[in-house]
C-alpha positions as CSV (number, residue, x, y, z in Angstrom):
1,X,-53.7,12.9,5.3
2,X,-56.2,16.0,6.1
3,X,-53.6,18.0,4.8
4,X,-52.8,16.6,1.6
5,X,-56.3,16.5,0.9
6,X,-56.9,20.0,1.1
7,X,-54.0,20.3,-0.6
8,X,-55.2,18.3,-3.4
9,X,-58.5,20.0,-3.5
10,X,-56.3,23.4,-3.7
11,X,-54.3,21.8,-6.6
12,X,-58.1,20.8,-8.4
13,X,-59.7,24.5,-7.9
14,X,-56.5,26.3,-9.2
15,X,-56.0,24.1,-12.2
16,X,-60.0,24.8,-12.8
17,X,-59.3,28.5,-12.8
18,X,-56.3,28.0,-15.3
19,X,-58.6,26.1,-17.9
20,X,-61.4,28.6,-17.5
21,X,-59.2,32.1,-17.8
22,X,-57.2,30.1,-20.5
23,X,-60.7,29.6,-22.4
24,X,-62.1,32.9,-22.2
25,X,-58.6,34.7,-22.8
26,X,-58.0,32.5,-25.9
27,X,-60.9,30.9,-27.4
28,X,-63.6,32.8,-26.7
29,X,-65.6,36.3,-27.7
30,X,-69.8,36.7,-27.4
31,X,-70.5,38.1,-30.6
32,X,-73.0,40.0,-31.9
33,X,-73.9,42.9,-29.4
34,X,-77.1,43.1,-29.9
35,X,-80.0,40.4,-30.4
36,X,-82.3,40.6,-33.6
37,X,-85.3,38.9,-32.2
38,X,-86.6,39.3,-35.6
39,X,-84.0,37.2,-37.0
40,X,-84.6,34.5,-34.7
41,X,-86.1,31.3,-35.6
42,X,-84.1,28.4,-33.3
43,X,-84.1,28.8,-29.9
44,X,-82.1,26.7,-27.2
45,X,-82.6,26.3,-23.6
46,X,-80.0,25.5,-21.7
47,X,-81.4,23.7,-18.7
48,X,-78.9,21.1,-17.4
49,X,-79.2,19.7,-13.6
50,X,-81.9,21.2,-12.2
51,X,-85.4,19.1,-10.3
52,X,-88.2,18.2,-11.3
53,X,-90.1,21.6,-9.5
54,X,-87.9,23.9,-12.0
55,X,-88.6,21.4,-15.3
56,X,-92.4,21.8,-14.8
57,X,-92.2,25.4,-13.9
58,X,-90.1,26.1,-17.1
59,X,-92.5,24.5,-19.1
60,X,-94.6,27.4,-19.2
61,X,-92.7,29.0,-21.5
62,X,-92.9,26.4,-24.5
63,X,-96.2,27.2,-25.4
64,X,-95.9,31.0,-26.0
65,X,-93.0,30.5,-27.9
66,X,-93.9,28.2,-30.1
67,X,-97.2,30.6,-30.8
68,X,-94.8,33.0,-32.1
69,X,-93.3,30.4,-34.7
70,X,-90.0,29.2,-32.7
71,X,-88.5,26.3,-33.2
72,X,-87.2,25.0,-29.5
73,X,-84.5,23.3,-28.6
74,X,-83.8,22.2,-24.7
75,X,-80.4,21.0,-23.8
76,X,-80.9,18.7,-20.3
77,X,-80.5,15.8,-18.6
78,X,-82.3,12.5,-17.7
79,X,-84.0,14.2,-15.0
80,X,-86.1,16.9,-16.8
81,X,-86.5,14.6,-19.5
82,X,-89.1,12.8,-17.1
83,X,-91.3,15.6,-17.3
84,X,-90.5,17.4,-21.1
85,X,-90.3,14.3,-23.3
86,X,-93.2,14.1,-25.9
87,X,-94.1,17.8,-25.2
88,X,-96.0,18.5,-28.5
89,X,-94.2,22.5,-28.1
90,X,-90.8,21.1,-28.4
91,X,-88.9,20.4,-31.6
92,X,-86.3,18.4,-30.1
93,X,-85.2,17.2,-26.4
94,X,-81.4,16.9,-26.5
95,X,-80.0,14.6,-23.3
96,X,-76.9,15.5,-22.3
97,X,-75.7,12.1,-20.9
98,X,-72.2,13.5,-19.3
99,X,-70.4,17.0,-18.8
100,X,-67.0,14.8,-19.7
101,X,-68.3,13.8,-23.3
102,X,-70.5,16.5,-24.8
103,X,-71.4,16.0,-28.5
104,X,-71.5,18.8,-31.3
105,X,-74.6,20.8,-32.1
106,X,-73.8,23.0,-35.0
107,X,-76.4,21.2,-36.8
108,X,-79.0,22.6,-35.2
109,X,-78.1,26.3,-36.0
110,X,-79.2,27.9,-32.9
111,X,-80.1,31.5,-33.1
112,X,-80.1,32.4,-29.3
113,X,-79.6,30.1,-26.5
114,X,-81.4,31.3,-23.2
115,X,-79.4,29.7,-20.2
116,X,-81.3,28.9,-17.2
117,X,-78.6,26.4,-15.2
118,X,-78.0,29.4,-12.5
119,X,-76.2,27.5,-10.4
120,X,-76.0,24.1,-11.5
121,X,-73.0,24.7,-14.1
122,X,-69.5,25.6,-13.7
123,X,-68.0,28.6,-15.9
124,X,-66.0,26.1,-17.4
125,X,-68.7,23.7,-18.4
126,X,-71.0,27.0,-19.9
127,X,-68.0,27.8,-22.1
128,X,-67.8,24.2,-23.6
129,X,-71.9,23.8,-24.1
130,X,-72.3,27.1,-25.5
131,X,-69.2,26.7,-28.1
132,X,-70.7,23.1,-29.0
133,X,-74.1,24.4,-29.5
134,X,-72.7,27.2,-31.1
135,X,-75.3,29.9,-31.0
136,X,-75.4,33.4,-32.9
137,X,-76.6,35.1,-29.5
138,X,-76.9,34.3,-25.9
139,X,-78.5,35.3,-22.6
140,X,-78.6,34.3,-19.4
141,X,-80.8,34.5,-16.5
142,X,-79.2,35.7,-13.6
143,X,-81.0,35.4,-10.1
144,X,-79.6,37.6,-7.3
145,X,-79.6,35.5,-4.5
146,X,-76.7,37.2,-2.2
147,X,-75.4,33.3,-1.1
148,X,-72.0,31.9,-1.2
149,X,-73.0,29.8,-4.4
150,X,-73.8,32.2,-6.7
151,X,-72.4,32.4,-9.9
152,X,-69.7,35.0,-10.8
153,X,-71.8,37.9,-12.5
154,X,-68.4,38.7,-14.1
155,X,-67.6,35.8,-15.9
156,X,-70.8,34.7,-16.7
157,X,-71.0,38.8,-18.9
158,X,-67.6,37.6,-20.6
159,X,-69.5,33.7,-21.6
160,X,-72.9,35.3,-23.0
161,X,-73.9,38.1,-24.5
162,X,-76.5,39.5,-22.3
163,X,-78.0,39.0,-19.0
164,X,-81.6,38.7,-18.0
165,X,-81.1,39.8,-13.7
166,X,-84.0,38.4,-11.3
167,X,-84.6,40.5,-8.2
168,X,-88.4,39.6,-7.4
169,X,-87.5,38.0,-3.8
170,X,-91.7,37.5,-2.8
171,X,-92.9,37.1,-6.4
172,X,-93.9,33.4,-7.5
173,X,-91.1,31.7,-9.8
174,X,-93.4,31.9,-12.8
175,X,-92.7,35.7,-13.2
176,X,-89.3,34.7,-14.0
177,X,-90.4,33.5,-17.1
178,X,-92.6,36.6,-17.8
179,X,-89.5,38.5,-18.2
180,X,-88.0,36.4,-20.2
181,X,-90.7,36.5,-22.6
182,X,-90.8,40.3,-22.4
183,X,-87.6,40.0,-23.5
184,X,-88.1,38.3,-26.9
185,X,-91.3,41.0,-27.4
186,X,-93.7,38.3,-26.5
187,X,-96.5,40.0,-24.3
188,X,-99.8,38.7,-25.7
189,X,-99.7,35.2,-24.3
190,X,-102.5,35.2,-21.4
191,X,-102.2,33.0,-18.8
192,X,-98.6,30.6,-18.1
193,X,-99.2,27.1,-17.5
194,X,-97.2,23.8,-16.9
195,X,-97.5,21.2,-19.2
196,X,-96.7,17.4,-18.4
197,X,-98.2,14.7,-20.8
198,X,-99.0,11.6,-18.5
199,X,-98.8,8.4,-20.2
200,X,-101.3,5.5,-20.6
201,X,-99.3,3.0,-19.0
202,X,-98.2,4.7,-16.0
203,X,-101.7,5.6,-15.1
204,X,-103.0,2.2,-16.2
205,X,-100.3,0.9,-13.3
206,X,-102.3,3.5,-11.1
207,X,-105.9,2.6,-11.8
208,X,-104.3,-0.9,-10.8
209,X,-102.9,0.1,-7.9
210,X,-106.1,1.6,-6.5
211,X,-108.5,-0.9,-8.4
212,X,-109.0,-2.6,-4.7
213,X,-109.8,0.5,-2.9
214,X,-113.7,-0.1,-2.7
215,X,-114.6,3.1,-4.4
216,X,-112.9,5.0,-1.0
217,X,-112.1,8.5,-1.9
218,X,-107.4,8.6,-2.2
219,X,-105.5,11.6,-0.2
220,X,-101.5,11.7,-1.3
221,X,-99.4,12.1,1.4
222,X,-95.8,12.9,0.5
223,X,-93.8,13.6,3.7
224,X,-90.1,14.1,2.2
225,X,-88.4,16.3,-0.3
226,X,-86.0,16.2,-2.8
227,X,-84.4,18.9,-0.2
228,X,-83.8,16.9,3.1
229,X,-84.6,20.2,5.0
230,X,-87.9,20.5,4.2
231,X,-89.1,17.5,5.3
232,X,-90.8,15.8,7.8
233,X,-88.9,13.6,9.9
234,X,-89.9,9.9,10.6
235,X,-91.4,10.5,13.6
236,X,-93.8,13.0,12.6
237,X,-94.8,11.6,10.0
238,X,-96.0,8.2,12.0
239,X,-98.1,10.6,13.3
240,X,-99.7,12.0,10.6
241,X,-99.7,8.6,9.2
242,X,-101.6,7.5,12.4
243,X,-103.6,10.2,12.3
244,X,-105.1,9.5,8.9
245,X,-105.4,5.6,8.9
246,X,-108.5,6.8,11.4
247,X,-110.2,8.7,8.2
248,X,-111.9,5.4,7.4
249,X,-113.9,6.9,4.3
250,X,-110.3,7.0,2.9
251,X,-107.2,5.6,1.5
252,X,-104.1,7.3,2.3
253,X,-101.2,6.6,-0.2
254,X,-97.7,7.2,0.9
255,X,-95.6,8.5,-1.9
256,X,-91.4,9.7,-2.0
257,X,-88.2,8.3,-1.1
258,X,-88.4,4.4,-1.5
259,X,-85.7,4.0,0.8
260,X,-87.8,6.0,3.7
261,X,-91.0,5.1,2.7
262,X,-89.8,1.4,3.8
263,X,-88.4,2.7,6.8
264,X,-92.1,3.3,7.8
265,X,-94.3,1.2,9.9
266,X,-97.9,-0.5,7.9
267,X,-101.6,0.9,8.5
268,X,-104.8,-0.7,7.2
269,X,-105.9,2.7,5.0
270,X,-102.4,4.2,5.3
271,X,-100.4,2.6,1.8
272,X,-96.7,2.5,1.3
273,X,-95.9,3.5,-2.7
274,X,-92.8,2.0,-3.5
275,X,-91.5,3.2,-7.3
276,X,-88.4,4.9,-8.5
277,X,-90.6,6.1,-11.3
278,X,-92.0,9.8,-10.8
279,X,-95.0,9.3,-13.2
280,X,-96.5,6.6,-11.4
281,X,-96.6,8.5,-8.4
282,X,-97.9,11.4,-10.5
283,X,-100.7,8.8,-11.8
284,X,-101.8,8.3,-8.9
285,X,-101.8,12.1,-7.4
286,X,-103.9,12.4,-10.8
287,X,-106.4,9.8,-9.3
288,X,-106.9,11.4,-5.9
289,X,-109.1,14.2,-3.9
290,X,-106.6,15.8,-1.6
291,X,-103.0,15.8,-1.5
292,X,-100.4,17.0,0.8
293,X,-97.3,17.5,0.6
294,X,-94.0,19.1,1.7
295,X,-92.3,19.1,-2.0
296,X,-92.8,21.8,-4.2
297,X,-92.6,19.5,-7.4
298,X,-95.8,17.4,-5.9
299,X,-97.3,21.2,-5.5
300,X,-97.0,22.0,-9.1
301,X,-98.1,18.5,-10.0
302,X,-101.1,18.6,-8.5
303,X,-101.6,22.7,-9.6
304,X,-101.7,20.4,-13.1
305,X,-104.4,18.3,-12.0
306,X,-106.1,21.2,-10.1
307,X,-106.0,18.6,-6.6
308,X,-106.8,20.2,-3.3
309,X,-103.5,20.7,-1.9
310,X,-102.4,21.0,1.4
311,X,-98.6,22.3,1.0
312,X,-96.5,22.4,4.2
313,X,-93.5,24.7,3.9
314,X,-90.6,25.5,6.8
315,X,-90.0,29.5,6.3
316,X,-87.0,28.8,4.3
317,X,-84.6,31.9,2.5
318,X,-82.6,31.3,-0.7
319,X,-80.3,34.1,0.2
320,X,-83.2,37.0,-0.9
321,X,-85.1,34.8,-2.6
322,X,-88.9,33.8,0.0
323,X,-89.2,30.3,-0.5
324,X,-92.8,30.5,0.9
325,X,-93.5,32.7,-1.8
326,X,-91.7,32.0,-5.0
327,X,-92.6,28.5,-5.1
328,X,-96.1,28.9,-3.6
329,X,-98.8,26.5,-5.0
330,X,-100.6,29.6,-6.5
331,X,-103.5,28.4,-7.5
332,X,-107.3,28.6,-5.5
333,X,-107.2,25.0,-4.9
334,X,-104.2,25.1,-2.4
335,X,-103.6,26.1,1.1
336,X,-99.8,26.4,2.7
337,X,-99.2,25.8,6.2
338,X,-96.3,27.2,7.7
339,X,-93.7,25.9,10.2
340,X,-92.9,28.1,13.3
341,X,-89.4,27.5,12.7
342,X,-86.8,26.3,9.6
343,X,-87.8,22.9,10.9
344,X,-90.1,21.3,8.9
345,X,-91.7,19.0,12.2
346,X,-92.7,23.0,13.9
347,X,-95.8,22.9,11.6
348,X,-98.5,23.1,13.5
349,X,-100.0,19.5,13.8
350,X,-103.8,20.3,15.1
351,X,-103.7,23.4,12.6
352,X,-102.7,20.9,9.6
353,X,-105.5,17.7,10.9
354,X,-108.3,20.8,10.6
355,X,-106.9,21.8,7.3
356,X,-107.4,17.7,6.0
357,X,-111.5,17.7,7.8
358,X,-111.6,21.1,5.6
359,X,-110.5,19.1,2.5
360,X,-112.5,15.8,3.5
361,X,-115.6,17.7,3.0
């Protein structure tokens, strides 16, 4: 059985290859060679499976470029669409609802499409979005990360016309989107920030939620992450848990995973969030005095709301890339803690309850 399996997989990646040297030998050429930014005036963004961290960090770059009279286009999923729907920069959110059934986009005469999937899109799959959006020009931003899953520098030159290559391993992530502006001649945009419009009724359901909380001043705690290393496991974070339910002046609110959120025990000023909606957690993170967290979304969440922020992170690499550095809070509000080892539970648990009395103050 094991071996016809890996012989079927064998089978799946060869044919894959096929269709994909097939496409570029046959039907497809990147025309023009240069880009005439002047000539410009649609832009898509090709920004298809990637979290909620990346979405809001991307945002940044709506704003300049609609100061510089684009029209913007971004191509996505359901999951981004939780943080870019009804942004007043955007011209139109397009939801792609399936890679198996993508609809046509000539209509929207694209000028350049800037692709930002890195790794979250076969070759194959760029070839069929970018002949369905069908753009005069495209670029791609490619991040040299050194890891196994790295896209193929080669074919991605023979799908797009010109690539945008992202070596700053102990920069912040946002200086990925300076260069990209550089590259369209935009330089006088002052400061980047992420934009996410939270509506009325999510934080209605949040002034609700907290509406019996006697006045007590909220800390967010959100011990797990959208990446399972980084964080905390279910013991330790009983113990922060426990450590916190003694900050009586306080509520604590539980926020993540409603499947391990409910695998935790009850506290009297400790509260389990359950929702499968991101902007009522967000509603209530927008309510609070201190946050902390070991996801890097929740950091730039609460960088929007300007929350003092404790940010626990576990000395992580992404191949080159210093995770403790590109997706730092940066922002004055913030501290990071770090872990002594890859394992999120090595961070320093009297170091972090001295950073929360610093906060309570």
């Amino acid at each position: 059985m094991k071996i016809l399996k890996k012989i079927n997989r064998e089978r799946i990646k060869f044919t894959r290859n096929i269709k994909f040297n097939f496409k570029i030998f046959f039907s497809y050429k990147t025309t023009p060679a240069i880009l005439e930014i002047n000539k410009c005036r649609n832009i898509g963004i090709l920004f298809y499976g990637k979290q909620l961290g990346d979405t809001l960090v991307m945002s940044s770059i709506l704003r300049p470029l609609k100061e510089n009279n684009f029209k913007i286009f971004i191509f996505c999923d359901d999951k981004a669409k939780t943080i870019l729907e009804n942004n007043e920069y955007l011209d139109q959110l397009i939801i792609i609802k399936s890679l198996k059934h993508i609809d046509e986009y000539n209509h929207l005469n694209i000028d350049l499409l800037i692709d930002l999937t890195y790794n979250t899109l076969t070759e194959y799959h760029r070839i069929i979005l970018k002949e369905k959006i069908n753009p005069i020009y495209s670029i791609y931003l490619y991040l040299h990360t050194s890891t196994r899953k790295e896209p193929s520098y080669e074919k991605l030159t023979r799908i797009h016309n010109e690539a945008i290559i992202y070596k700053e391993y102990n920069k912040h992530c946002e200086n990925i989107y300076k260069h990209i502006l550089e590259r369209l001649n935009i330089t006088n945009y002052g400061k980047l920030s992420y934009i996410f419009n939270l509506k009325e009724n999510n934080l209605s359901n949040a002034k609700n939620f907290v509406s019996n909380f006697d006045g007590k001043k909220i800390i967010i705690f959100n011990p797990f992450a959208a990446n399972d290393k980084r964080s905390l496991s279910i013991e330790k974070t009983i113990n922060i848990m426990t450590y916190l339910n003694a900050v009586y002046d306080h509520k604590t609110i539980i926020i993540g995973d409603p499947r391990l959120i409910n695998s935790l025990p009850c506290f009297n000023n400790v509260i389990k969030f359950i929702s499968n909606d991101i902007s009522d957690a967000i509603a209530l993170l927008s309510l609070s005095d201190i946050v902390i967290s070991v996801d890097t979304s929740i950091v730039h969440f609460s960088k929007i709301f300007n929350k003092k922020l404790i940010s626990l992170y576990n000395n992580l690499m992404w191949g080159r890339f210093n995770n403790n550095l590109i997706w730092s809070p940066n922002y004055n509000n913030s501290t990071q803690l770090f872990s002594k080892s890859e394992n999120m539970d090595d961070v320093d648990q009297r170091e972090l309850y001295q950073e929360i009395q610093r906060a309570l103050i």
